[in-house]
C-alpha positions in Angstrom: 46.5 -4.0 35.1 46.5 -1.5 37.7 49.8 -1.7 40.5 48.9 -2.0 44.1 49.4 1.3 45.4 51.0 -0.6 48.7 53.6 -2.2 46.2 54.2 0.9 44.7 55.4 2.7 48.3 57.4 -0.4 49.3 59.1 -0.2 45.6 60.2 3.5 46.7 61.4 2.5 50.3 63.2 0.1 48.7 65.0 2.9 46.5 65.7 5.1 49.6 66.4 3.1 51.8 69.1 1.7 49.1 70.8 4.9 48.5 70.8 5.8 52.1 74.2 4.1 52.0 77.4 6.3 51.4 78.8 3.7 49.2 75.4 2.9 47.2 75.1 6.1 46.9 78.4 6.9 45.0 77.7 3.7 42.6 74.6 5.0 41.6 76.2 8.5 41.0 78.8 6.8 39.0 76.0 4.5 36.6 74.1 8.1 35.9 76.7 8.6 33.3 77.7 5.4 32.1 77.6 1.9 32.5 80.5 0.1 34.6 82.1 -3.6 35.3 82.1 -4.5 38.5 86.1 -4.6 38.0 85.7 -0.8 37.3 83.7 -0.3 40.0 86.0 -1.8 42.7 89.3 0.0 40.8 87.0 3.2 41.7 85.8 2.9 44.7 88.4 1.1 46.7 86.4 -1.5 48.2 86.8 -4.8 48.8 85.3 -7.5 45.9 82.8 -9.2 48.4 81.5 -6.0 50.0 80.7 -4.5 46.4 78.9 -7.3 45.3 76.7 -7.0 48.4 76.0 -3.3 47.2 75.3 -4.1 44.1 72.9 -7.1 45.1 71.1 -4.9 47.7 70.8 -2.2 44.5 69.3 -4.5 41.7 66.8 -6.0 44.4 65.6 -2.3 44.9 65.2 -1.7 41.3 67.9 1.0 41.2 70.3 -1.0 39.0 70.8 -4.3 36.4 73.3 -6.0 34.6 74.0 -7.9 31.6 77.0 -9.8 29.9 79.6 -8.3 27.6 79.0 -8.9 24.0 83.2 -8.6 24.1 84.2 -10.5 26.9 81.9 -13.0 27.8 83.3 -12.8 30.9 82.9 -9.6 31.8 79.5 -8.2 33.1 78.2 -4.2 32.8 76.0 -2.3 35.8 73.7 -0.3 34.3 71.5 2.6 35.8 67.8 1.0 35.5 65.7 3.0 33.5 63.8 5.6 35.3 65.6 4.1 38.3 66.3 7.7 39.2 62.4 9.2 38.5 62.1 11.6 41.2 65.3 12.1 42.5 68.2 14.5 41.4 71.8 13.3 40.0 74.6 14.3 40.7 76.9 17.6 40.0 77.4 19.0 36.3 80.3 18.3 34.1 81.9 21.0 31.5 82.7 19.8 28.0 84.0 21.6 25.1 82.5 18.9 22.6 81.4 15.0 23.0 82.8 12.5 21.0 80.9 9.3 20.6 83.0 6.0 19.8 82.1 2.5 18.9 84.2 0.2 16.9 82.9 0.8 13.2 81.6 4.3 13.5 78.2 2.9 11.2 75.7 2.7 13.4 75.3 3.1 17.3 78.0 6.5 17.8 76.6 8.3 14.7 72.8 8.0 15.6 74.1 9.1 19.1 75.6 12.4 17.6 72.1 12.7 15.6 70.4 12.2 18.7 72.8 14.9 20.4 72.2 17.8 18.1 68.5 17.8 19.1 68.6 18.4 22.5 72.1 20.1 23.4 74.2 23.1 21.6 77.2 21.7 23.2 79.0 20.5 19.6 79.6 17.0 19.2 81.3 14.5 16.9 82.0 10.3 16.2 84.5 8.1 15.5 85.5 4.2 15.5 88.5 2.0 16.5 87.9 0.3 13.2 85.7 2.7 10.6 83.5 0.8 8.3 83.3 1.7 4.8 80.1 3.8 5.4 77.0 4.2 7.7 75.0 0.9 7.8 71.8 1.1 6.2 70.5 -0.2 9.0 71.0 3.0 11.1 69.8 5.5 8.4 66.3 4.0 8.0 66.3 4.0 11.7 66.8 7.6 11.4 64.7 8.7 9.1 61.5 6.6 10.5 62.2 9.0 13.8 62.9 12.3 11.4 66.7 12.5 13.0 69.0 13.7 10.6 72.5 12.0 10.6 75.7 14.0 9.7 76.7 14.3 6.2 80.2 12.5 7.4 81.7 8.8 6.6 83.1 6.5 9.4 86.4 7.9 10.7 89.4 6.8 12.3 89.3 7.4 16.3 92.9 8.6 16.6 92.2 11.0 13.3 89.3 12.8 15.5 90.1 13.0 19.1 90.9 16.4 21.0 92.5 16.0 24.4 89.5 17.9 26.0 86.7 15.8 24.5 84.2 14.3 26.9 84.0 10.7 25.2 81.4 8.6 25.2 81.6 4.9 24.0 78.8 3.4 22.8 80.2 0.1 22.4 82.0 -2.9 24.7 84.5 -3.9 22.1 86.0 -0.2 21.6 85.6 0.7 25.3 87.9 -2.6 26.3 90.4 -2.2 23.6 90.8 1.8 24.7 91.2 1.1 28.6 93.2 4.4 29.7 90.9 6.7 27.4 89.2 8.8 29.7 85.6 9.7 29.4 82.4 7.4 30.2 80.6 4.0 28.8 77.3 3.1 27.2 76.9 -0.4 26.7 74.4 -0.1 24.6 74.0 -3.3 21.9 75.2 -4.1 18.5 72.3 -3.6 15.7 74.2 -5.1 13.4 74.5 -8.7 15.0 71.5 -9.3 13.9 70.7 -6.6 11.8 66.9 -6.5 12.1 64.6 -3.7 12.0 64.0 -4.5 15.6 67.9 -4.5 16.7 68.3 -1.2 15.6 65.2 0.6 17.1 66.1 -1.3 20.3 69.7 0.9 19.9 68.1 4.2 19.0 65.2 4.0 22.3 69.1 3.4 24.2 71.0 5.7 23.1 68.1 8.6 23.0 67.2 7.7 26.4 70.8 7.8 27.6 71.4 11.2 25.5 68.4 12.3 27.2 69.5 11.8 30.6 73.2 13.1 30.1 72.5 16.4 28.2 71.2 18.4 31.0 74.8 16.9 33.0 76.9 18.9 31.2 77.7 22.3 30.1 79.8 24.0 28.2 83.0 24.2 28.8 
């Protein structure tokens, strides 16, 4: 089916006309590196709770952003960046980072395909780790990787607090390890747990997030 090439011009006023707002602007800036509550959001950006909510309405209408629930807090929701919300337009500054630390709860599956992911397309070094370290990498997320020929570290699940440097950019790839390490600074994917349902499908679903996310932060940063 071919799109109207009238809908597609209104689609991209939508978008500029969205981040022709200061404040829209600086959300959007924010969601290019990770995803955010609205809680977050306000704690950032100082603004009051029914003026934020209009910005974020007025930016999932134009496409730019979505949300979805916490799989912690079911009370909670995420913004996320829409995918190729951004196609066309150029993100924000660079960050420096001296290494990248992914973390998710059991270190088995969603931060250890992201370091895979990580060693493809950056020579900044990088590294994982868990709140709560399984046993060892779920099968589940090796098959995953070897259908897309990514090789995963030769390293078991470790212990967050065992692998952490001060100047680490971290990277959670998970809502349960992200809310039970509030003050840890660094940003947030909330990307899925494969192993909820711990299909074939759930964990390709996490690999096409994460390498899209990888994908869009590596050029971000440099080394520090």
């Amino acid at each position: 089916m071919k799109t109207d090439p009238v809908e597609v011009f209104r689609a991209r006023v939508a978008r500029h006309a969205a981040l022709a707002d200061p404040a829209r602007l600086r959300i959007v800036d924010l969601l290019t590196l990770g995803d955010l509550s609205p809680t977050e959001l306000q704690a950032e950006l100082g603004m009051p709770s029914n003026l934020l909510s209009h910005h974020l309405r007025t930016l999932e209408d134009a496409g730019l952003a979505t949300r979805h629930r916490s799989e912690a807090d079911k009370r909670r929701s995420y913004i996320r960046l829409a995918a190729g919300a951004l196609d066309g337009l150029a993100p924000g500054a660079e960050h420096g980072a001296r290494r990248v630390l992914f973390v998710c709860t059991r270190n088995s599956a969603r931060s250890q395909l992201a370091v895979a992911l990580w060693n493809q397309v950056s020579g900044i070094p990088s590294t994982s780790a868990g709140t709560h370290p399984a046993d060892r990498i779920a099968p589940g997320a090796i098959a995953v990787a070897r259908r897309h020929g990514v090789a995963l570290a030769d390293l078991p699940p470790r212990r967050l607090d065992e692998v952490v440097h001060a100047d680490d950019f971290v990277v959670t790839v998970c809502d349960n390890a992200h809310e039970q390490i509030p003050n840890l600074a660094g940003i947030h994917w909330s990307v899925p747990d494969p192993l909820r349902l711990n299909t074939g499908d759930a964990f390709e679903g996490a690999f096409t997030d994460i390498a899209r996310r990888v994908g869009g932060l590596a050029p971000r940063l440099h080394a520090a």
